[in-house]
TILUM-336923 format. One line per 2 residues: number of its first residue (from 1); for each residue z, y, x of N, C-alpha, C, O. Coordinates in Angstrom, 3 decimals. Example, Ala and Ser with C-alpha at 12.3 -4.5 7.8 and 13.67 -1.06 7.14 Angstrom:
<pts>
1 = 7.800 -5.690 13.190 7.800 -4.500 12.300 7.800 -3.300 13.200 8.465 -3.319 14.236 ~ 7.080 -2.250 12.850 7.140 -1.060 13.670 7.870 0.030 12.900 8.039 1.138 13.409
</pts>
This chain:
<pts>
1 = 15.945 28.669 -11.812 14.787 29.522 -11.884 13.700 28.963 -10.961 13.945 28.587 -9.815 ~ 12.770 28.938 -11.390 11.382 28.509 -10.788 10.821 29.382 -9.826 11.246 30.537 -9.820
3 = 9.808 29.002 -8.881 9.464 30.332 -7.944 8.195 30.004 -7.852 7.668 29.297 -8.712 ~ 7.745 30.322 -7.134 5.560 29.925 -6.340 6.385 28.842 -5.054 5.644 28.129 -4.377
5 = 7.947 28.800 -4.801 7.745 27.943 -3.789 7.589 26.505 -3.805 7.201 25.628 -3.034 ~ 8.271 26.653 -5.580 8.359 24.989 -5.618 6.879 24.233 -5.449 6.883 23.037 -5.157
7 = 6.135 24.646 -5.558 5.053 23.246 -5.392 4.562 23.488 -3.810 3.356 23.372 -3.590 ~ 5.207 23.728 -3.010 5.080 23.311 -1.307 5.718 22.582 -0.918 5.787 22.363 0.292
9 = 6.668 21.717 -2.131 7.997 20.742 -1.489 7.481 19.746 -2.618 7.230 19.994 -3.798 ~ 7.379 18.350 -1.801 7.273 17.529 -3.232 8.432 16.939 -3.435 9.224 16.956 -2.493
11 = 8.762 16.387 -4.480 10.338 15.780 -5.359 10.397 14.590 -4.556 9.485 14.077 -3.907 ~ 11.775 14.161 -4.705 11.877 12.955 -4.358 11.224 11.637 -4.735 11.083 10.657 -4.004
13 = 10.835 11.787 -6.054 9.444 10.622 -6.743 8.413 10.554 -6.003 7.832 9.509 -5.712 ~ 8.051 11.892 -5.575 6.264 11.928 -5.489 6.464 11.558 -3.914 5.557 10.950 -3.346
15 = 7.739 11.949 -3.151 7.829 11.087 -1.688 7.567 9.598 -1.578 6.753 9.036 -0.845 ~ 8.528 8.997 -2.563 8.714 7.612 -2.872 7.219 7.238 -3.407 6.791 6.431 -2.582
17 = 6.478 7.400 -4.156 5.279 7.246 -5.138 4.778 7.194 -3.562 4.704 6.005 -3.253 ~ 4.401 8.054 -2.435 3.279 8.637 -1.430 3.465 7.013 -0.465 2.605 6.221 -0.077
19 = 4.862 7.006 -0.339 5.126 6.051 0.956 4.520 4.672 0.041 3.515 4.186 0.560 ~ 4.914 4.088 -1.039 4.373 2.989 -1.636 3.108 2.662 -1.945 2.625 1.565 -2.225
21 = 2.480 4.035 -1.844 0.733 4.273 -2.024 0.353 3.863 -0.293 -0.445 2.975 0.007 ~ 0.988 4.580 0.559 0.163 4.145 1.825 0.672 2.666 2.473 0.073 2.138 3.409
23 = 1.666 2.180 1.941 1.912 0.784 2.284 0.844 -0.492 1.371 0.522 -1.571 1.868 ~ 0.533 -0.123 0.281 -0.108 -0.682 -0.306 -1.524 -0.479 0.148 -2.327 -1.313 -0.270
25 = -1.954 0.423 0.885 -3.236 0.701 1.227 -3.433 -0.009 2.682 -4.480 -0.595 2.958 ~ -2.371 0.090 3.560 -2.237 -0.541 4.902 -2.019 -1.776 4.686 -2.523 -2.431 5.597
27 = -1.261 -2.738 3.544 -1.377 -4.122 2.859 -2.863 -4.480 2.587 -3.355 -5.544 2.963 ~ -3.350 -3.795 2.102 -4.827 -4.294 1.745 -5.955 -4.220 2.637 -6.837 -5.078 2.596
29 = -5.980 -3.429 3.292 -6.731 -2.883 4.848 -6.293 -4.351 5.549 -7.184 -5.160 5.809 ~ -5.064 -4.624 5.808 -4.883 -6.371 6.618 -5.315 -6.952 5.945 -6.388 -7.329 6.416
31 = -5.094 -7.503 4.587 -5.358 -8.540 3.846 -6.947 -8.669 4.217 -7.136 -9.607 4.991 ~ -8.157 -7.947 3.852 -9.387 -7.383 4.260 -9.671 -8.112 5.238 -10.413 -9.093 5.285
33 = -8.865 -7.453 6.299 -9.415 -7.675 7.897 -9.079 -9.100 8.020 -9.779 -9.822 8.729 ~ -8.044 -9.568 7.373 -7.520 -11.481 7.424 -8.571 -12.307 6.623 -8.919 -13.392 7.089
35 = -9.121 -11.844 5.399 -10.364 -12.411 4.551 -11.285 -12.432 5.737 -11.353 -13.413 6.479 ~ -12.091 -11.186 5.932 -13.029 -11.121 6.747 -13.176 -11.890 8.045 -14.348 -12.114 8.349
37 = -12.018 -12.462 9.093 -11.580 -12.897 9.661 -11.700 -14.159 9.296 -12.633 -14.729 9.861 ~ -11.091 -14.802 8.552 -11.320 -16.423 8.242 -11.623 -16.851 6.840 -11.237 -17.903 6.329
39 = -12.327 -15.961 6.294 -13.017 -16.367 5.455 -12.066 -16.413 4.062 -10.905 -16.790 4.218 ~ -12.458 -16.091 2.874 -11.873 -15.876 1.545 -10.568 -17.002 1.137 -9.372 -16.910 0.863
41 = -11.675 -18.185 1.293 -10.626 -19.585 1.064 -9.599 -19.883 1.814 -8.653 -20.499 1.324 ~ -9.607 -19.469 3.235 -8.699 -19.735 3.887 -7.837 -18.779 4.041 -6.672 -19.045 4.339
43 = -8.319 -17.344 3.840 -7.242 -16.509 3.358 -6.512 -16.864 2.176 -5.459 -16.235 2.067 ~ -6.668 -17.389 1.587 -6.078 -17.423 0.280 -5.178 -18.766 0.582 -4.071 -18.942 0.072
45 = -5.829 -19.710 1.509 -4.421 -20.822 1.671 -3.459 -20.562 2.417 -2.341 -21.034 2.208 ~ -3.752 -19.706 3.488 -2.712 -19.006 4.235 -1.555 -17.874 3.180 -0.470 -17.405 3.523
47 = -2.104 -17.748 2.189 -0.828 -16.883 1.190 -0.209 -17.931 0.419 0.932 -18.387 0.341 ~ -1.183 -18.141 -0.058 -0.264 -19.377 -1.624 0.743 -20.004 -0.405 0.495 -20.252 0.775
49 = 2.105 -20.166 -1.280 3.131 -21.025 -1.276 2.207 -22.302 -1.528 1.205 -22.392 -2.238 ~ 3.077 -23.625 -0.436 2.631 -24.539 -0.980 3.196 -25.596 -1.987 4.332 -25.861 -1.593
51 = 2.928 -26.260 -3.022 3.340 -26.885 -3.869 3.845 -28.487 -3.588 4.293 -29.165 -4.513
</pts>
């Protein structure tokens, strides 16, 4: 049976979904600050694997 309480608790998805949303947001916030920092190109050689 359903109540008014259930939507003050979120499911175990929407926990999992929340934590992968703010890691991905704190991933990109560095990535940002590492571009901005040394510049686009050299951010980008500092990721690529090298061949």
């Amino acid at each position: 049976m359903s109540t008014q309480f259930d939507s003050l608790f979120k499911t175990d998805e929407e926990i999992k979904m929340d934590i992968i949303s703010d890691f991905a947001n704190e991933l990109l916030y560095e990535a940002k600050k590492l571009a901005d920092r040394y510049g686009k190109d050299e951010f980008l050689k500092m990721i690529k694997p090298e061949k």
